[in-house]
C-alpha positions in Angstrom: -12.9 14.9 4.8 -14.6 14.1 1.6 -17.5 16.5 2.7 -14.7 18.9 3.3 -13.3 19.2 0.1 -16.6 19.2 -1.7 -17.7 22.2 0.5 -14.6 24.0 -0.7 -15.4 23.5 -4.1 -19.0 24.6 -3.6 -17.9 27.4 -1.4 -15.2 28.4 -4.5 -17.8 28.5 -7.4 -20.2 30.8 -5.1 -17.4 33.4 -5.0 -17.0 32.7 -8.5 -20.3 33.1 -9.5 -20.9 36.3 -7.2 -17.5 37.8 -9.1 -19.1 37.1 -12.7 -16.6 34.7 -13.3 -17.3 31.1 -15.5 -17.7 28.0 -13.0 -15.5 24.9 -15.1 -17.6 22.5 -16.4 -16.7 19.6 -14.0 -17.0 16.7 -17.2 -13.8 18.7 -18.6 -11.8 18.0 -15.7 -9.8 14.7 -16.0 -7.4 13.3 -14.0 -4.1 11.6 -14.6 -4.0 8.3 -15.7 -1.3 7.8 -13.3 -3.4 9.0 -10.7 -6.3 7.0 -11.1 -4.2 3.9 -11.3 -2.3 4.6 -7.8 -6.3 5.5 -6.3 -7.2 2.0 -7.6 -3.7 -0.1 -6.4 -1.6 2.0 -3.6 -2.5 1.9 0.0 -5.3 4.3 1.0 -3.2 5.9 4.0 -0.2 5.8 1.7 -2.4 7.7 -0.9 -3.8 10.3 1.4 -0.6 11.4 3.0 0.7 11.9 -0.8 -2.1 13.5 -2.0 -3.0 16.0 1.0 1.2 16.7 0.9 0.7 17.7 -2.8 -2.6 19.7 -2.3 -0.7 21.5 1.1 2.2 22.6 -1.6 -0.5 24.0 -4.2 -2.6 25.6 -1.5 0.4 27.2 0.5 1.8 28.8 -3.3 -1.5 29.8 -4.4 -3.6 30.8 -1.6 -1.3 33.0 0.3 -1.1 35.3 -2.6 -3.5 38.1 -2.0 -6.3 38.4 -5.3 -6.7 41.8 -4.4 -10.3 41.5 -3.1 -10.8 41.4 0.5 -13.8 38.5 0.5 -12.3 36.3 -1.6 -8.4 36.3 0.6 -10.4 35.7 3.8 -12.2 32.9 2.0 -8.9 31.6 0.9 -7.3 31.9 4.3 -10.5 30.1 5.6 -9.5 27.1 3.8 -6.2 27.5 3.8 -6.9 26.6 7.2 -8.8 23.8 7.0 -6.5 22.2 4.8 -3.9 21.8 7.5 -6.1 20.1 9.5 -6.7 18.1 7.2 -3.1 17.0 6.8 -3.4 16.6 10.8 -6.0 13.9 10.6 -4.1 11.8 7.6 -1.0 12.0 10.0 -3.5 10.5 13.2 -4.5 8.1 10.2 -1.6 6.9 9.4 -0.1 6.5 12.9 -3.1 4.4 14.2 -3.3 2.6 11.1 0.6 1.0 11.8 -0.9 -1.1 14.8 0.8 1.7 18.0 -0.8 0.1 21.3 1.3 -0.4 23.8 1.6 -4.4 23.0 1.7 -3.9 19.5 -2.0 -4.0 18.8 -4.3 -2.4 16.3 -6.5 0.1 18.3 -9.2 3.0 16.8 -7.3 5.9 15.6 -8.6 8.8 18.1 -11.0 9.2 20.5 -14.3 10.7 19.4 -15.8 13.8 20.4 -18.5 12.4 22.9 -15.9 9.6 23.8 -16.4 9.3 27.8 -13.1 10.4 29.6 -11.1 7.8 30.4 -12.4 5.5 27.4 -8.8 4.9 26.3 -6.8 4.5 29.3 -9.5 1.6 30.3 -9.2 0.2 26.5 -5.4 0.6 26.4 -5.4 -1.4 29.8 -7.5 -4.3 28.5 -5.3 -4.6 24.9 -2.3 -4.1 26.6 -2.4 -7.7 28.0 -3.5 -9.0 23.8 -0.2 -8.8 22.3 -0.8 -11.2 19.5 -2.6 -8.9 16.7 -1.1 -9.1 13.3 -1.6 -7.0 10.2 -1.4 -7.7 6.2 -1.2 -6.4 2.5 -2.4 -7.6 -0.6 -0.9 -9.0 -3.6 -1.0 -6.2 -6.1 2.3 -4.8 -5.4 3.8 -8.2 -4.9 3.1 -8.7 -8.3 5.1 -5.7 -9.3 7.9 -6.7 -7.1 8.1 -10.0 -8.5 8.3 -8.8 -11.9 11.1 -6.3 -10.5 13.0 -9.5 -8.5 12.4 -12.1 -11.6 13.9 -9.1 -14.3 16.6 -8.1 -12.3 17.8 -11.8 -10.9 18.0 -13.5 -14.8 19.2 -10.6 -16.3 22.3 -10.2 -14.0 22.7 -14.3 -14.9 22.4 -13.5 -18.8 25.0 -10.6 -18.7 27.4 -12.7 -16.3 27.5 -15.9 -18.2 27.3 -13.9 -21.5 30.4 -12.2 -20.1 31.8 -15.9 -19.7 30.8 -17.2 -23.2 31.0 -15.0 -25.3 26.9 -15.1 -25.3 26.6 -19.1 -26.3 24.0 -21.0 -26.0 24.4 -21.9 -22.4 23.5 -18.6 -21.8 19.8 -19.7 -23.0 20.0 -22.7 -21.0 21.0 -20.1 -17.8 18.3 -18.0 -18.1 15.6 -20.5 -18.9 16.8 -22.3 -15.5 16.9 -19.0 -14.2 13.5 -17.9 -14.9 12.1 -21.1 -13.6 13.8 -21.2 -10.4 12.3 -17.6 -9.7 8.8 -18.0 -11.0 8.7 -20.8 -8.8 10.6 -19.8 -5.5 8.0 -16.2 -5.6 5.0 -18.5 -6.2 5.7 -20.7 -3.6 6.6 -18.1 -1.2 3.7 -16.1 -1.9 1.3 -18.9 -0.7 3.0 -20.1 2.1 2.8 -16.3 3.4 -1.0 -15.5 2.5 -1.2 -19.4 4.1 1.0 -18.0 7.1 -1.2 -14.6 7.3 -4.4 -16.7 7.0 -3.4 -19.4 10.0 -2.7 -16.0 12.3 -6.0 -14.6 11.8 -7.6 -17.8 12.6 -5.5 -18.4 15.6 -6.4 -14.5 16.8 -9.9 -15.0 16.2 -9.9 -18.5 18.0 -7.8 -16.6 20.6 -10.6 -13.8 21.3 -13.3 -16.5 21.3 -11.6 -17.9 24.0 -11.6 -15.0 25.3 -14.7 -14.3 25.6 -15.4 -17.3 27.0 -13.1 -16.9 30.0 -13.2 -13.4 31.0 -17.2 -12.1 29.3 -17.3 -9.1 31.6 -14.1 -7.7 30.2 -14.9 -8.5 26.7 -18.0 -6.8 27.0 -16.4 -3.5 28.6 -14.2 -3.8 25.7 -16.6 -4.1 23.2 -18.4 -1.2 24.7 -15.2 1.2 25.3 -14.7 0.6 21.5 -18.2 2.1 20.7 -17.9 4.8 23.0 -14.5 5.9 21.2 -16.9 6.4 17.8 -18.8 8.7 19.6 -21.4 6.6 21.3 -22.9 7.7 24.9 -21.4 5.1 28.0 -24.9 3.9 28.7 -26.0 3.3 25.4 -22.5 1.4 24.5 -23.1 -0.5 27.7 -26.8 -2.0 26.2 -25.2 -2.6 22.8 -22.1 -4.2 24.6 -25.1 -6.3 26.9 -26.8 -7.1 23.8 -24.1 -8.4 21.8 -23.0 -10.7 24.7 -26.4 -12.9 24.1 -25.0 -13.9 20.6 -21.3 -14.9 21.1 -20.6 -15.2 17.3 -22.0 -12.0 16.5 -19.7 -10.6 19.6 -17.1 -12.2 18.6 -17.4 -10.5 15.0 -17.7 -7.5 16.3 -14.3 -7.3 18.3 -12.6 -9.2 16.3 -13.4 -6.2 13.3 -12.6 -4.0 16.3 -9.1 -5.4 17.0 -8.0 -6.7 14.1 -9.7 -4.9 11.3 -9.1 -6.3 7.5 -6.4 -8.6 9.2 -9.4 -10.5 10.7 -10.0 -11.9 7.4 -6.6 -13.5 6.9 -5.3 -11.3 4.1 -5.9 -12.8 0.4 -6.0 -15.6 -1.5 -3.1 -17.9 -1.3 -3.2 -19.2 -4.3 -4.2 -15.9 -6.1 -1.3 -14.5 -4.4 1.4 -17.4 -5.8 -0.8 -17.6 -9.4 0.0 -13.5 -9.1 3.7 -13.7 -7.7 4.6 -16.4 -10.3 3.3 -15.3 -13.2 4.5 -11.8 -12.9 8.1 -12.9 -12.0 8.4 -15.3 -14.6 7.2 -12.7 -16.9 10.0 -10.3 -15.9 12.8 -13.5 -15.8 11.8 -14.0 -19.1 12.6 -10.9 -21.0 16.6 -11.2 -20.6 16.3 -14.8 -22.0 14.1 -13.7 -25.4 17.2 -12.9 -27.4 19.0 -16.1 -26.9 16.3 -17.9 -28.1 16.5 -16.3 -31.8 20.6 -16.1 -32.1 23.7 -15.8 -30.2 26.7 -14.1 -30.2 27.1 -10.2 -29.7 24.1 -9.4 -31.3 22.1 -11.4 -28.8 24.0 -10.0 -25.9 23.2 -6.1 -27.0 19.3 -7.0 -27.7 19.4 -8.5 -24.1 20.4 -5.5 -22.4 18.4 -3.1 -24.7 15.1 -5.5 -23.6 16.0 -5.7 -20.4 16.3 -1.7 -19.8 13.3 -0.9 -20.9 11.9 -3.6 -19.1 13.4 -2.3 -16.3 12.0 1.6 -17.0 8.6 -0.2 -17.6 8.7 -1.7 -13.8 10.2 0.9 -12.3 7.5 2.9 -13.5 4.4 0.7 -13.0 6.2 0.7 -8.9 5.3 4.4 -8.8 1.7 3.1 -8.3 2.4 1.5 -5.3 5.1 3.8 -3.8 3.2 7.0 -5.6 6.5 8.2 -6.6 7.1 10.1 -10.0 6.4 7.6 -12.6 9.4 8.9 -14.6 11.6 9.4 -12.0 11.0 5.4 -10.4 11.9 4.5 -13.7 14.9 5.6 -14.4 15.9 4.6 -10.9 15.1 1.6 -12.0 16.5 1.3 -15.5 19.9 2.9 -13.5 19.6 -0.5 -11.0 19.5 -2.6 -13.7 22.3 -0.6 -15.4 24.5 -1.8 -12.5 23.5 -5.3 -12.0 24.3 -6.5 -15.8 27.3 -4.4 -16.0 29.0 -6.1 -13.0 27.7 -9.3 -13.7 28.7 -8.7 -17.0 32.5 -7.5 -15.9 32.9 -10.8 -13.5 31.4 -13.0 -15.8 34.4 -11.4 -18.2 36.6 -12.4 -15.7 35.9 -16.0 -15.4 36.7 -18.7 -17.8 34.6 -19.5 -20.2 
């Protein structure tokens, strides 16, 4: 695909070039920041579907309109063209990539070209039977969602029991327990799940050694039917199936990458993930409490929720690098959810007895 769009490009400046027109210098061409920060954090199937969706919007406006010039509409049309097809193969990527064999299992997104007929039925027969595959994700966005569950948590406890107190100083004493309990509760969740994620991977891996062990012949037809499906001719899949077989470790690498993929590995670090989880929570939990630790009173209660909106626009917006949404537009959302929380924490704290 990659090829693809560089042959466009190439393709484009040619027609340029023969029209006497200026080819852009490509070192004046710079991307978003926003962009470049999603490339680097969001998932790459997330990323492709949002960017291809984006690029099928400019290219349907701007390509169907006729230049006026014969040459260059059919080389627009051209790819035009290819850019739908395009789209069709993120879609095939982004179905196979959700795990979609019959049991559940992770499988090869579409058949090759040379794949032999009848490659996947056998294949889907064999995995049909494994339905203990498991998948992953990492602990980027966790950190953003922990900063999004740590702000929003403590600062619906700072408006309700400032909305009970008047904003005393057991609204400092809230929030402080507040923060803590949440740092700790997304820290220690976060391991135990990368822990969790890790102890399946082992037990699938174990699981296909075992397997293996008991049924070699099958393995190896699986093995093979999996190189076939990237293209590779039956007989010379069968020798590199045959071959593999006389090294059971380096066979049972190779199908567990197969099956599994990245969730052979066990995900991430556990206690990068909790280190990650914690501190960004506790980061967020403690922005509603900052104000009551210089005064109290009204004047802590209004810096509280100014801090704590723009906190809230601030996540909201660093979330659009994982969901790829407007960075403006998760904010607000955001800054709009917060909005709600400390205003009806804030009304029932109001109600209650101080």
């Amino acid at each position: 695909m990659a090829e693809a769009e560089s042959g466009h490009r190439h393709r484009l400046e040619q027609r340029m070039r023969e029209l006497g027109m200026s080819v852009p210098d490509p070192s004046t061409v710079r991307m978003p920041l926003i962009l470049r920060l999603q490339a680097r954090v969001a998932p790459i199937d997330r990323l492709l579907a949002a960017r291809e969706a984006a690029e099928d919007e400019e290219v349907d406006d701007l390509y169907k309109q006729s230049t006026g010039d014969p040459v260059t509409d059919q080389l627009l049309r051209e790819i035009r063209k290819e850019e739908r097809s395009h789209s069709m193969a993120v879609q095939e990527i982004r179905s196979g990539s959700s795990g979609s064999g019959p049991g559940g299992e992770l499988r090869p997104v579409a058949e090759a070209p040379l794949a032999v007929p009848g490659a996947r039925v056998r294949l889907d027969r064999i995995l049909g039977r494994e339905r203990w595959h498991r998948t992953g994700g990492g602990w980027i966005s966790g950190a953003i969602y922990g900063a999004n569950d740590g702000l929003a948590a403590v600062f619906g406890i700072v408006a309700g029991v400032s909305g009970a107190t008047g904003g005393s100083n057991a609204v400092l004493t809230a929030g402080l327990a507040g923060a803590i309990a949440s740092a700790l509760s997304m820290a220690t969740g976060a391991f135990l799940a990368e822990r969790s994620e890790q102890e399946v991977a082992a037990a699938n891996v174990e699981r296909e050694r075992q397997e293996i062990a008991e049924h070699p012949e099958e393995e190896k037809e699986e093995l093979s039917l999996f190189y076939q499906l990237k293209g590779i001719d039956e007989k010379t899949a069968d020798e590199l199936a045959e071959r593999m077989a006389e090294h059971p470790d380096a066979m049972l690498q190779a199908l567990s990458a197969e099956e599994f993929g990245s969730a052979a590995t066990g995900g991430g670090d556990p206690a990068q993930a909790a280190l990650a989880a914690g501190v960004s929570t506790g980061l967020g939990a403690i922005v509603p409490v900052i104000p009551f630790m210089i005064g109290t009173g009204r004047a802590a209660i209004l810096a509280a929720a100014i801090v704590s909106l723009v906190a809230h626009f601030l996540v909201g917006a660093a979330k659009s690098l994982v969901t790829l949404r407007t960075w403006w537009a998760a904010g607000l959302e955001m800054t709009l959810a917060g909005l709600i929380v400390g205003g009806a924490t804030y009304l029932v704290g109001l109600a209650l007895p101080g």
